[in-house]
N, C-alpha and C positions, 0 to 999 in steps of 0.2 A: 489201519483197519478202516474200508469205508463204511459208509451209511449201515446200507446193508447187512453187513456185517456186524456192524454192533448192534442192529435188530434181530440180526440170529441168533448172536452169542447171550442177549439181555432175555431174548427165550427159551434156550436150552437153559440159563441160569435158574429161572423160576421152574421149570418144569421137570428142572434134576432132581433125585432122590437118592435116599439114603437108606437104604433097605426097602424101598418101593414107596418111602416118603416122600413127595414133592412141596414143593413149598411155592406157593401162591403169592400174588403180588404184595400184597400186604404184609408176610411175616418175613420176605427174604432178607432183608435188614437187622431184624432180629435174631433171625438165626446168622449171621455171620457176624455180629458181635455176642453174642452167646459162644459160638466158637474160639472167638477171638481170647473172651476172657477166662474160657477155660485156658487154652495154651499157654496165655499168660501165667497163670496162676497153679497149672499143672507142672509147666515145661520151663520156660524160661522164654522173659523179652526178645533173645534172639533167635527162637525158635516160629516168632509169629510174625509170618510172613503169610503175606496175602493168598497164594500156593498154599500154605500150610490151612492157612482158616477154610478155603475152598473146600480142599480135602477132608477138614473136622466134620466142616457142615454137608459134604456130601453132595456138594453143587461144583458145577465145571469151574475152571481154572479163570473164565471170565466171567463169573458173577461176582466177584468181590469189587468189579470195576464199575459195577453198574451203579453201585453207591458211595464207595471210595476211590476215587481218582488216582492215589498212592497209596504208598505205607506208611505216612505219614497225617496222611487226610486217617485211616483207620486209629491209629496214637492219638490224635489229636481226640476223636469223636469217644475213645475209653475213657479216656482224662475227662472232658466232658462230663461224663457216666458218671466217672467218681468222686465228682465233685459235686454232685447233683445229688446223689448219693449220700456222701458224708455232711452235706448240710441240712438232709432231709432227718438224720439223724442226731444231729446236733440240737435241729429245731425240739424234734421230741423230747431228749434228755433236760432242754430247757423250760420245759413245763412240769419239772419236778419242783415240789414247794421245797423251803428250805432255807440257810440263810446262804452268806455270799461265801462262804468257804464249803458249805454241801453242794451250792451248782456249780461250781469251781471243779470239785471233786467229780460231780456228774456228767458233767460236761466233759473232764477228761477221759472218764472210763469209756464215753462214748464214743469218742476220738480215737483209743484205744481198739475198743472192740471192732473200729474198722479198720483199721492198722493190720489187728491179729488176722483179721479175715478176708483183708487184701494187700497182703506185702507191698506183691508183685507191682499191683496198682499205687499204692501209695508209694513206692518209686517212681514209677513213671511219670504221676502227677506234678510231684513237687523236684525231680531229679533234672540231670542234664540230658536225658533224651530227648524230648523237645528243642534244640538249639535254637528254632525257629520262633517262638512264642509268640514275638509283636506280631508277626502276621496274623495270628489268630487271638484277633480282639477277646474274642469270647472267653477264653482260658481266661485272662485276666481277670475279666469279669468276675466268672465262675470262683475262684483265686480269693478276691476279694469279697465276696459274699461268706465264704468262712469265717473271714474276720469281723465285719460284719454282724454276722449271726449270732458269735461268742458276744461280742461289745453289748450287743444290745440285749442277751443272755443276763449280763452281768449291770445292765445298765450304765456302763463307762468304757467310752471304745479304748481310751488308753489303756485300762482294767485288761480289756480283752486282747489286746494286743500282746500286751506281755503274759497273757494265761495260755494263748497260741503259741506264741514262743515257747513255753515251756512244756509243752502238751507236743511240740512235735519235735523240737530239741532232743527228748527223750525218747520218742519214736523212733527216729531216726539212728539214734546212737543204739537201738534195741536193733531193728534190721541191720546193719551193719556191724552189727555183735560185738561193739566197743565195749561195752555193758552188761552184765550179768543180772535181767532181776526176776530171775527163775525160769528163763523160758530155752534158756538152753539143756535143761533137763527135764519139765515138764509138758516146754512147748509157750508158743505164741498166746494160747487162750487164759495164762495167767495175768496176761500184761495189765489191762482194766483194773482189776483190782490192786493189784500192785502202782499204778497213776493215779488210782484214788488217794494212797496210803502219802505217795510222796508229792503233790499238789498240796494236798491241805499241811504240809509239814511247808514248805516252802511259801504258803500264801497264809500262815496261822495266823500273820498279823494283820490281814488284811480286815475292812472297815464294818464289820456285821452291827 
């Protein structure tokens, strides 16, 4: 594609619509990961192809290029998202008063409740879809502000280290359906309180 061309294509992108919707230069990005994380989160990882977001958001076939380079620049920039995301909500949970076994508990239900309400993502995040990671400094980063966050949640990064560990050990073995702790019959939005329950059983001894 020369010059040209990608000034065509980057303005039929903005200027597509979606029932007579257009999208303007400033929310095109938005709307194609809004896209993005519905199909993730609808559909399935291997249904969200750059084609497929295109199509959600209602913009041509080459507007997804105009901000992601690949499909993997797109994975990367979600993870991102959700990692920005769940430390945004970590931070909150950690402003609850209480001693070291109630933010402990708090702190996982938080963890949780973003689990319950992005699987899809919290695969992506912390899975083997990325192969690539060192290339993208930032992941790491992002990565390590989790733990981070918890540490100093808890005022002891060691502390936090092993309450992450445990907090997504159980996550994990929850998507993956190793585990039964009700949400195969009730669903994913039990999990929080049920991480409340077995955190504080497992950290009972911990230094309050």
């Amino acid at each position: 594609m020369n010059d040209q061309d990608t000034r065509t294509a980057a303005t039929a992108a903005v200027t597509a619509s979606k029932g007579g919707r257009g999208y303007h230069h400033g929310d095109l990005r938005n709307g194609l990961l809004e896209a993005a994380r519905t199909i993730l989160e609808e559909e399935s990882l291997a249904a969200l192809t750059l084609r497929a977001v295109a199509r959600k958001a209602g913009v041509s076939h080459a507007a997804p290029y105009r901000h992601f380079p690949n499909h993997e620049a797109l994975l990367v920039e979600l993870s991102i998202e959700g990692f920005d995301e769940l430390r945004e909500a970590l931070v909150e949970a950690a402003k609850a008063p209480g001693s070291e076994s109630d933010r402990i508990a708090t702190l996982g239900a938080a963890y949780m409740r973003f689990v319950a309400a992005r699987p899809a993502l919290a695969r992506l995040m912390f899975g083997g879809q990325l192969p690539n990671r060192d290339q993208f400094p930032t992941l790491g980063l992002k990565a390590d502000a989790i733990g981070e966050t918890i540490g100093a949640a808890l005022h002891d990064n060691a502390l936090g280290l092993a309450v992450w560990g445990a907090m997504h050990g159980l996550a994990m073995l929850v998507l993956e359906n190793v585990i039964d702790l009700g949400q195969r019959r009730s669903g994913l939005h039990v999990l929080p309180a049920r991480a409340e329950i077995i955190l504080r059983s497992l950290f009972a001894t911990s230094r309050d």
